[in-house]
C-alpha positions in Angstrom: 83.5 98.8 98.3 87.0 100.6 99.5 86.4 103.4 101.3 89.5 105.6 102.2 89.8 107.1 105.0 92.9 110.5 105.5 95.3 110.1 108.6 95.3 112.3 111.3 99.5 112.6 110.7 98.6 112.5 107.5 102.7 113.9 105.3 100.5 115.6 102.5 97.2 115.9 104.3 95.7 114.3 100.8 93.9 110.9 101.0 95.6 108.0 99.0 96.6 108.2 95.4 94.0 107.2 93.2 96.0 104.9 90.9 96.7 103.1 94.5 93.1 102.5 94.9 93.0 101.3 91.1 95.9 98.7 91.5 94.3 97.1 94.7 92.4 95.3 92.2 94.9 94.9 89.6 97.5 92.4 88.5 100.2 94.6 88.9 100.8 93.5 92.3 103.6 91.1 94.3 102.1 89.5 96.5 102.9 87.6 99.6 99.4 85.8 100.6 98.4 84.5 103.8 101.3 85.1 106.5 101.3 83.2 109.4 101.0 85.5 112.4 102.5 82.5 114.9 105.7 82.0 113.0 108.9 83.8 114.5 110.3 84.7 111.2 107.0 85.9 109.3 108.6 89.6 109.5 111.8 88.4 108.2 109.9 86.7 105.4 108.6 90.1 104.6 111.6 91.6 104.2 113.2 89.0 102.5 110.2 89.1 99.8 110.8 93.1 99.6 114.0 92.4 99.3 114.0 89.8 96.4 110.8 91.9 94.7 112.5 95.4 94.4 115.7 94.0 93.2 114.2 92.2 90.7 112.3 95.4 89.5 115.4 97.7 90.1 114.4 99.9 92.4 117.4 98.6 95.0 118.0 102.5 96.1 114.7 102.0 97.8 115.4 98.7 99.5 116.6 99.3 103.2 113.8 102.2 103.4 111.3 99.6 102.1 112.1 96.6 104.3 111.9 98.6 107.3 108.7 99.9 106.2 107.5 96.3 105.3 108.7 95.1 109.0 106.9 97.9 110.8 103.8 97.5 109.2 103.8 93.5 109.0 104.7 93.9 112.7 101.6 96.7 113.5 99.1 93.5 111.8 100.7 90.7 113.8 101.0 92.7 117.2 97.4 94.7 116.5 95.4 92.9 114.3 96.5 89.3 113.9 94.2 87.3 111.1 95.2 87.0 108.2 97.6 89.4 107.0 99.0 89.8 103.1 102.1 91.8 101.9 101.2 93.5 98.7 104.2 95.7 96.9 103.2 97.8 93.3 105.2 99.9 91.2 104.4 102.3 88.4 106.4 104.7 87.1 107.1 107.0 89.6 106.4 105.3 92.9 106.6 102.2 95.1 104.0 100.9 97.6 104.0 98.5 100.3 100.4 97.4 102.0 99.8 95.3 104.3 95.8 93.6 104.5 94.7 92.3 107.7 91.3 91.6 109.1 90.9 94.6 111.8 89.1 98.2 111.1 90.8 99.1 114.5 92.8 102.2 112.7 96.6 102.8 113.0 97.2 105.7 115.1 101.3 106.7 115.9 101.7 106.8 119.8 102.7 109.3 121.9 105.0 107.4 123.8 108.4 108.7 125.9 112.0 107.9 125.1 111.8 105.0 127.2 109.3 103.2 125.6 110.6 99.9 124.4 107.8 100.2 121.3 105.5 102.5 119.8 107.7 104.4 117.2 107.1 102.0 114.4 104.5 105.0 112.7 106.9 107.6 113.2 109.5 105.9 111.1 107.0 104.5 108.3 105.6 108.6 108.6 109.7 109.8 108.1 110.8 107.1 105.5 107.8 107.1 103.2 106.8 109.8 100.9 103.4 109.6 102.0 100.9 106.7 104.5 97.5 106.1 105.6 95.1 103.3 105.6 91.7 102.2 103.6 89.3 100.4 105.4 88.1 97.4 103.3 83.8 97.0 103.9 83.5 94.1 106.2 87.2 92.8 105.6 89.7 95.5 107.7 92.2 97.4 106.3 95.3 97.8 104.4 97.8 100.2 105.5 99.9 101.6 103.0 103.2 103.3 102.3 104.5 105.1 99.7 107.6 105.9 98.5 108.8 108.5 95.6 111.1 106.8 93.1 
């Protein structure tokens, strides 16, 4: 069972689109399984995959928005969660989502943190960039935090 869960920064204030919960267990998806949390380039991986995958479904306007949303999230599960993390991107017809699995319930939450701070603003740019994010827990198997943008 999914259960979803709304954001306390939540864009829209509305929980996640129900078509998103509906193409978690579809084919529809591109999926990047089983990224390895010790390798240096595992973010870069990510965006190279987002990179490849949007292009190849035409949706390049989105592509610098998406790969930084893809790092900051891939980066949240290695730096947070660690497990094993998965990179899922969907399309329908009028949006684009990047998710990222990993095996934590520990929820996302976007920091507080001053000027100075040398991390803690990855949130605020997934929260500025995409059209709408949040989080489903997974029962017994974490989360996947997902972003999604208007095409």
């Amino acid at each position: 069972m999914i259960t979803p869960v709304a954001r306390r920064h939540a864009v829209s204030g509305d929980p996640p689109p129900g078509w998103l919960l509906t193409a978690l267990v579809g084919d529809g998806c591109a999926v990047l399984p089983d990224l390895d949390t010790h390798n240096p380039r595992t973010v870069a991986t990510a965006r190279d995959f987002a990179s490849e995958t949007l292009s190849a479904w035409g949706v390049g306007e989105l592509l610098y928005d998406a790969q930084l949303v893809v790092s900051e999230l891939v980066t949240n599960a290695i730096r947070h969660a660690g497990g094993t993390i998965q990179l899922r991107l969907m399309r329908n017809e009028s949006h684009l989502v990047c998710a990222v699995t990993d095996g934590s319930a520990a929820l996302p939450t976007i920091s507080d943190g001053d000027f100075l701070s040398e991390s803690g603003r990855g949130l605020h740019l997934v929260d500025a960039l995409a059209s709408s994010w949040g989080w489903i827990l997974i029962n017994g198997k974490g989360k996947l935090v997902w972003a999604v943008f208007t095409l």
